[in-house]
C-alpha positions as CSV (number, residue, x, y, z in Angstrom):
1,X,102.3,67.3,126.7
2,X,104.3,65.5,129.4
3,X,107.4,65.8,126.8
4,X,107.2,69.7,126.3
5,X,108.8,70.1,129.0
6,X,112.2,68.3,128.3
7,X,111.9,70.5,124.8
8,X,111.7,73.7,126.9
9,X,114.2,72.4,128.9
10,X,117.0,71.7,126.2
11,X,116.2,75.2,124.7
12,X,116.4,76.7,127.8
13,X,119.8,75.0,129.3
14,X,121.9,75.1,125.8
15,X,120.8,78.5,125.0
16,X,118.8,77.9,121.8
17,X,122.0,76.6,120.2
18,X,119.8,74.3,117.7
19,X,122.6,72.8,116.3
20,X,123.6,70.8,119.6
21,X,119.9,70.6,120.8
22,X,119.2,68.6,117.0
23,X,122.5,66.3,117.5
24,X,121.1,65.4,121.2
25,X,117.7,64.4,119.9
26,X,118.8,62.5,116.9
27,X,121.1,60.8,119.8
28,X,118.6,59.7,121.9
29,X,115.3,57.6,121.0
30,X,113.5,59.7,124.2
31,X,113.2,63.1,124.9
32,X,113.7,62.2,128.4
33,X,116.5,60.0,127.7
34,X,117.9,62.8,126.3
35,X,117.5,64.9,129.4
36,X,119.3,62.6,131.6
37,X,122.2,61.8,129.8
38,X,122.9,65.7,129.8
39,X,122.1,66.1,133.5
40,X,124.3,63.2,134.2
41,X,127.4,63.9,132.2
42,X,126.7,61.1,129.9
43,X,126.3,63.3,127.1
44,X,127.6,62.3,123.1
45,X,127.7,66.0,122.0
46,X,130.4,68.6,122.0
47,X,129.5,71.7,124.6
48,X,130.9,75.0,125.4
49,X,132.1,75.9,129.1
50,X,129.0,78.3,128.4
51,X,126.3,75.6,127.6
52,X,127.7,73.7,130.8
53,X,127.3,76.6,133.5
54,X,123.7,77.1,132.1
55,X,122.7,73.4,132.4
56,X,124.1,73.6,135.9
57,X,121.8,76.3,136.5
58,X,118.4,75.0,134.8
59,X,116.5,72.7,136.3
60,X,113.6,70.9,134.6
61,X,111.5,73.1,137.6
62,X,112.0,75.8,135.4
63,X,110.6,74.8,132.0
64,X,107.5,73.2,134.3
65,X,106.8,77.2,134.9
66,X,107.0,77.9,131.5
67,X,104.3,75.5,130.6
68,X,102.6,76.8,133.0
69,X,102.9,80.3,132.8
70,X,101.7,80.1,129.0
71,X,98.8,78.2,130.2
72,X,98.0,80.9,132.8
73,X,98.6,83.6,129.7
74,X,96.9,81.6,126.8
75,X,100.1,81.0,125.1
76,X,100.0,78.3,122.7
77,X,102.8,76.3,122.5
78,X,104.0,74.3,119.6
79,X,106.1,71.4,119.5
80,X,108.0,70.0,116.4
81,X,105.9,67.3,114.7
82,X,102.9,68.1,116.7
83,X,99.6,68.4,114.5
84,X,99.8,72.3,114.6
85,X,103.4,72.9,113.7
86,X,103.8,74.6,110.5
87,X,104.6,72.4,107.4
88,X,107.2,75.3,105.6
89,X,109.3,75.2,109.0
90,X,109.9,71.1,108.8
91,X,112.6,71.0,105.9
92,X,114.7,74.4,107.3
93,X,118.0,72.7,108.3
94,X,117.3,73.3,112.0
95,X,113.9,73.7,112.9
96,X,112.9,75.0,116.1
97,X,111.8,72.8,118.5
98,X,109.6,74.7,120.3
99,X,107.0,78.0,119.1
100,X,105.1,80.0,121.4
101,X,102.6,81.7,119.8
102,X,99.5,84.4,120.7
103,X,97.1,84.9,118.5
104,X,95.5,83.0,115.2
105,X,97.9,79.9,114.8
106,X,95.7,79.1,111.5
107,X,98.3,82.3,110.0
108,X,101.6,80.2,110.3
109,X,100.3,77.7,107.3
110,X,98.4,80.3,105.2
111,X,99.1,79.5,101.6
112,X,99.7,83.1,100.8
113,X,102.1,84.6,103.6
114,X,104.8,87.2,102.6
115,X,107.8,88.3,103.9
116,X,108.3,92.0,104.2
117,X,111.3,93.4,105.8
118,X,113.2,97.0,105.8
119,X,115.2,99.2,107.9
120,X,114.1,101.1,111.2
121,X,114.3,104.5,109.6
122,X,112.5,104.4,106.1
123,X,112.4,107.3,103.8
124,X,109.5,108.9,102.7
125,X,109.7,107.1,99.5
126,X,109.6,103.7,101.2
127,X,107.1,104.1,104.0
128,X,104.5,105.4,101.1
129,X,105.8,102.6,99.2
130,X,105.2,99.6,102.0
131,X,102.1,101.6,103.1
132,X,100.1,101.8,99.7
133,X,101.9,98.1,98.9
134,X,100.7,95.9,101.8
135,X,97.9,97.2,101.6
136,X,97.3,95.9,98.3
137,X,98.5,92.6,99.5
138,X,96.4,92.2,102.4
139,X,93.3,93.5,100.4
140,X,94.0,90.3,98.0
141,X,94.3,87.6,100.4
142,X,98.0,87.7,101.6
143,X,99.2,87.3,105.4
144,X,101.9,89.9,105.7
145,X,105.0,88.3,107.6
146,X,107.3,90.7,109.7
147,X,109.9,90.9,112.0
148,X,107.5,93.8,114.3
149,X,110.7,96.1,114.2
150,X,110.0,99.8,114.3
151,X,109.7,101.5,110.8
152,X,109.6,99.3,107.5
153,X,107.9,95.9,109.7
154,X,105.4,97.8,111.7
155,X,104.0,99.9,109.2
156,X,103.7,96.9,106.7
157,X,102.0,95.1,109.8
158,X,99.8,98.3,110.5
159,X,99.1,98.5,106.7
160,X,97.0,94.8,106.9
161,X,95.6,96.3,110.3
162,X,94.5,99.1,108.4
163,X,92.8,96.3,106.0
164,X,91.5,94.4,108.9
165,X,93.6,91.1,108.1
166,X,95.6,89.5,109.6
167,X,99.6,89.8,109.9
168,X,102.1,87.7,111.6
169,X,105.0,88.9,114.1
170,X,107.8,86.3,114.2
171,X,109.8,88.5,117.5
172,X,113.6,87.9,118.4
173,X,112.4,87.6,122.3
174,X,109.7,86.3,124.5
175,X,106.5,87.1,123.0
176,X,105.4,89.0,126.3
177,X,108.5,90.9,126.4
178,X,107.5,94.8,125.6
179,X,110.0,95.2,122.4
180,X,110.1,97.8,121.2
181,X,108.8,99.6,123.1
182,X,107.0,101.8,120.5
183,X,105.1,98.9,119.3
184,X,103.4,97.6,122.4
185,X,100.1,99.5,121.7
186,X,99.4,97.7,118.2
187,X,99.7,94.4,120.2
188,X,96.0,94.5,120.6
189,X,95.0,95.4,117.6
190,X,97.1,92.8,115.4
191,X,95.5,90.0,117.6
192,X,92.2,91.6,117.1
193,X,92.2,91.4,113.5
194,X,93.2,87.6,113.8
195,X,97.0,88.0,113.8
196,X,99.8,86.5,115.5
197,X,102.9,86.7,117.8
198,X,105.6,84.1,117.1
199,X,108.7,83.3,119.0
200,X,111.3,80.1,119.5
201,X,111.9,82.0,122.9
202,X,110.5,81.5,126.4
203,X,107.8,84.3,127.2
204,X,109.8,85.9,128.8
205,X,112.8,85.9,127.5
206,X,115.0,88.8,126.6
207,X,116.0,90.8,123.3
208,X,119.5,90.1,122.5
209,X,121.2,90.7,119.0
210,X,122.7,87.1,118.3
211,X,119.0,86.0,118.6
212,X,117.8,88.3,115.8
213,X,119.8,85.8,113.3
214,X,118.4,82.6,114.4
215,X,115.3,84.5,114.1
216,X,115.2,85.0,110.7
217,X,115.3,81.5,109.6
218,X,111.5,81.3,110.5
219,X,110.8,84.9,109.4
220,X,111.7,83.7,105.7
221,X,110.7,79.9,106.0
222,X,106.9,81.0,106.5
223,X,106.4,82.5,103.4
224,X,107.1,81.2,99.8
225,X,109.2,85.2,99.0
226,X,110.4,88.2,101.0
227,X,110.1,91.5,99.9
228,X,112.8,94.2,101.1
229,X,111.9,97.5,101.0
230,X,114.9,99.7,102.3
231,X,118.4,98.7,103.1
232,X,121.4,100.3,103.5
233,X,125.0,98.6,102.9
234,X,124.9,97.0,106.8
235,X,121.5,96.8,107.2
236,X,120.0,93.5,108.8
237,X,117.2,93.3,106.0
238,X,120.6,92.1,104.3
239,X,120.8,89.5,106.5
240,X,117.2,88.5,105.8
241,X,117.7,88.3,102.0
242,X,120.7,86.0,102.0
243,X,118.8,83.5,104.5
244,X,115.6,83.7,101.8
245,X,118.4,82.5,98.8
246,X,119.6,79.7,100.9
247,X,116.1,78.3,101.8
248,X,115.7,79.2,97.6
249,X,112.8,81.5,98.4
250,X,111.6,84.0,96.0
251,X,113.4,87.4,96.5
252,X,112.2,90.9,95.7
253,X,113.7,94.0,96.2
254,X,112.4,97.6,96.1
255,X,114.3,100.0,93.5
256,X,116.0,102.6,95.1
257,X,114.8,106.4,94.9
258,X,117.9,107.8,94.5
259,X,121.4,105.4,93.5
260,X,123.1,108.1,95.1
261,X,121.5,107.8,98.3
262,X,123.6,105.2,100.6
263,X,120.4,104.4,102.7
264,X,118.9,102.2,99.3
265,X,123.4,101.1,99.3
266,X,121.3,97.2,100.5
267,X,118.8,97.6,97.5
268,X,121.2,98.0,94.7
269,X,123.2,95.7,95.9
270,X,120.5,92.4,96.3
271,X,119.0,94.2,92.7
272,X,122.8,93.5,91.2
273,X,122.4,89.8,93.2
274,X,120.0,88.8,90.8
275,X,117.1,90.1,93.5
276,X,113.7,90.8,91.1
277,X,112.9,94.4,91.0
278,X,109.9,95.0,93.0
279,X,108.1,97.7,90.5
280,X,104.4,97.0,91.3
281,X,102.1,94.0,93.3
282,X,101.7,92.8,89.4
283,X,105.2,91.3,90.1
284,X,103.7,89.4,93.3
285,X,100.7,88.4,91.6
286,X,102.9,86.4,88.6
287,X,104.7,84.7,91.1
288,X,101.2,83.1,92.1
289,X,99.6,83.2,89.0
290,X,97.0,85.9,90.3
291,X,97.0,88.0,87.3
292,X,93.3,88.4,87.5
293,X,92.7,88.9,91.3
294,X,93.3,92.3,91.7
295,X,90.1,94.3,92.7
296,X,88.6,97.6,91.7
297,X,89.4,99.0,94.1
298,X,93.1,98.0,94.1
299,X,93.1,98.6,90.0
300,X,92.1,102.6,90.6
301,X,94.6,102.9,93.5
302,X,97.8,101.6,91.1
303,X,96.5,103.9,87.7
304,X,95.3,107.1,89.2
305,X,98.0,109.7,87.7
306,X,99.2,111.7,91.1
307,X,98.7,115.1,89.7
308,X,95.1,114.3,89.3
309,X,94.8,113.0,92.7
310,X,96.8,116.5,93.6
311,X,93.8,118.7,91.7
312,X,90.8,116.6,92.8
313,X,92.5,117.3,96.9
314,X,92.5,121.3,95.9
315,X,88.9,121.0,94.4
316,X,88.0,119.1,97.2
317,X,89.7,121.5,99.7
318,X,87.7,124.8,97.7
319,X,83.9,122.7,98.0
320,X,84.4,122.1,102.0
321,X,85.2,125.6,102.2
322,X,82.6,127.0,100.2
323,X,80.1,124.6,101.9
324,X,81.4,125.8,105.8
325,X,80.8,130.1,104.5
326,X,77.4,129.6,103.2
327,X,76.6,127.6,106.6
328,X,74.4,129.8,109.5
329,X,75.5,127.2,112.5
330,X,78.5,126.6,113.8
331,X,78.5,122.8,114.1
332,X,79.5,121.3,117.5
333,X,82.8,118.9,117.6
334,X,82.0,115.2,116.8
335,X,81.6,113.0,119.7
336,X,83.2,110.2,118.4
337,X,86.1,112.5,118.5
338,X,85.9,114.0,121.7
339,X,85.8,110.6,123.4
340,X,89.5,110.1,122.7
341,X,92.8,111.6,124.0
342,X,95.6,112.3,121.8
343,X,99.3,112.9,121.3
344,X,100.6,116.4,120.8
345,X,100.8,114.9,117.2
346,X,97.6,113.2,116.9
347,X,96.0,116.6,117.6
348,X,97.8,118.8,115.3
349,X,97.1,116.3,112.6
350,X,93.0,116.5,113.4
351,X,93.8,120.1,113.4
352,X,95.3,119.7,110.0
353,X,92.2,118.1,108.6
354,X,89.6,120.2,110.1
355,X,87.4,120.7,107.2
356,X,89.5,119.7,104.9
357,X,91.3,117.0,102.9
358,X,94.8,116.4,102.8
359,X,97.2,113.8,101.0
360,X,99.6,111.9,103.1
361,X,102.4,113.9,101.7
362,X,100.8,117.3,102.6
363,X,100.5,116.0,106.2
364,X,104.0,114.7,106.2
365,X,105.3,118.0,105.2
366,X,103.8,119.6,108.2
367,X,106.4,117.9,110.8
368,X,109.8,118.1,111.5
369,X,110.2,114.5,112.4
370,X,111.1,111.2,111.5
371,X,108.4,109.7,109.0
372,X,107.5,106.7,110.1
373,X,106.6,107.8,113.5
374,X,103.9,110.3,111.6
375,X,102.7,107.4,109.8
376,X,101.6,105.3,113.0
377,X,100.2,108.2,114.7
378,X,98.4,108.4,111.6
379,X,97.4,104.9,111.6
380,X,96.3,105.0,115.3
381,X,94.0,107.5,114.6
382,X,92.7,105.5,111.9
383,X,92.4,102.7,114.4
384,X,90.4,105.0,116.8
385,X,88.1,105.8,114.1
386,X,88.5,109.2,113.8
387,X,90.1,109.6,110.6
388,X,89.9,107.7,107.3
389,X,91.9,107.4,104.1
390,X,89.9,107.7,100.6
391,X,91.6,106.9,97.5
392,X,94.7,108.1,96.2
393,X,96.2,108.2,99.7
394,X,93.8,111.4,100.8
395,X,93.0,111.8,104.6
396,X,89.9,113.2,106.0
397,X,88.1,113.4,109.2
398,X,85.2,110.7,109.7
């Protein structure tokens, strides 16, 4: 470990630039070496009036209380070539150095890992898409890969949760920095369920938008596709998709719901790139020759005909509220329930579902509000264990 620190060090004083670290190292038969001829001026390599006021300001002090911050933290970190570092990162053209990671490490070489991606602001279309989707996908052995951005990445991440398996969070920042801010609270739960928090960055290191880019090299490079869900015409998720062609990953895209609606403006575009539609998870199981894998349970979800799903929630509906008139007691609230304390939202959606069923959409249609933030009040209610969802997307109270 004595040689983490000059890795931590580099990273630290030339700002991530992994170009310039790579051409030090390759320069250099020590790490250490390597260290000293940059300290000293002696260096071979080509460096920005930038890279030289932060070496001035770094001192090898500094990466020492890294390593041990993440030892005080239980942060693992990962060097290149170590025995832990993942195998799909080794052949990217400039792998990083250094991964800090929290949580199951096991995740960064599972043979079935996807990418899924997708703007902050999904439609309604696209968050019942990812939701039912990754679901699917987690329920048949794959690790879902995300950037843990608000909207399309946590609620694909939240969908495995929701399966209890595990989902990988590759962050542009320190994994202990709170960003966003809206996501902090699933923290828990995705380590829980034997996930994992991924970063090339220090701890504690900031969000900044040039680091977003370098972050998506290892975002594709641990899964074999990427799946995009929602993007508009500058949408990042675009971004994503052209870094999975170069590293000649698979590449599937969601077909819009409307072609005159400019938020799917990034779908029809990768889909006219030669991206594969995305029409079912029968076009993910072909690419691994998992034709037969899919479970009952998944097999009823993808054939159920919606408007028979729509009449079995009305006859449903009709029974509870036959069954609650012909009962003498008044039944006392459920404990499990009263235990917890909820959002202004949380508690109008109980309300909603007060002896009842409801389908997602029925719930959905009850707010005037952006969709994706009903969906992870939703699913944290789901995590408390107060509510549950049956088949054909169908809510009720536990």
């Amino acid at each position: 470990m004595e040689n983490i620190k000059y890795l931590i060090w580099l990273n630290m004083a030339l700002s991530n630039d992994y170009k310039s670290i790579w051409q030090t190292i390759k320069s250099h038969d020590k790490l250490e070496n390597a260290y000293f001829s940059i300290i000293s001026g002696k260096y071979k390599i080509k460096l920005t009036d930038r890279q030289l006021k932060k070496i001035n300001e770094t001192s090898l002090e500094k990466a020492e209380e890294v390593v041990a911050y993440c030892a005080e933290k239980g942060v693992n970190i990962i060097r290149y070539g170590s025995e832990n570092y993942p195998e799909k990162l080794i052949n990217i053209e400039y792998p990083p150095l250094v991964l800090y990671c929290k949580g199951n490490i096991s995740c960064l070489s599972d043979e079935k890992n996807i990418t899924c991606v997708g703007t902050r602001k999904p439609s309604k279309y696209t968050v019942s898409v990812i939701s039912r989707l990754c679901m699917q996908l987690a329920e048949n052995g794959f690790t879902i890969v995300s950037g843990f951005a608000e909207g399309s990445d946590i609620n694909a991440n939240l969908s495995a949760i929701n399966m209890k398996r595990p989902t990988v969070c590759v962050l542009g920042c320190g994994i202990d920095v709170n960003y966003p801010k809206s996501n902090y609270p699933y923290r828990e739960k995705i380590i829980e369920n034997g996930g994992l928090f991924v970063s090339e960055y220090t701890p504690l290191e900031k969000s900044h938008p040039f680091k977003f880019p370098k972050r998506n090299r290892i975002l594709v490079a641990l899964s074999d596709t990427t799946l995009v869900f929602e993007a508009s015409g500058k949408s990042g998720s675009l971004s994503i998709a052209e870094e999975a062609v170069r590293q000649n990953k698979k590449l599937l895209c969601l077909p819009p719901a409307d072609i005159f609606d400019s938020r799917y403006a990034g779908n029809i575009r990768l889909l006219r790139d030669n991206a594969k539609p995305l029409y079912s998870i029968e076009d993910i199981f072909r690419i691994y020759n998992m034709k037969d894998v899919i479970s009952t349970e998944t097999i009823k979800d993808c054939t159920e005909i919606p408007a028979v799903r729509n009449l079995k929630t009305v006859k449903n509906e009709k029974d509870t509220i036959k069954n609650k008139s012909e009962e003498s007691v008044v039944k006392m609230p459920d404990r499990k329930i009263s235990e917890h304390s909820f959002t202004p939202v949380q508690q109008k959606i109980l309300d909603l579902l007060d002896n009842c069923t409801l389908h997602i959409d029925v719930i959905i249609s009850k707010f005037d509000m952006d969709i994706s933030e009903i969906m992870l009040e939703i699913m944290e209610l789901q995590f408390m264990g107060v509510i549950e969802e049956t088949a054909g997307s169908i809510f009720r109270k536990c």
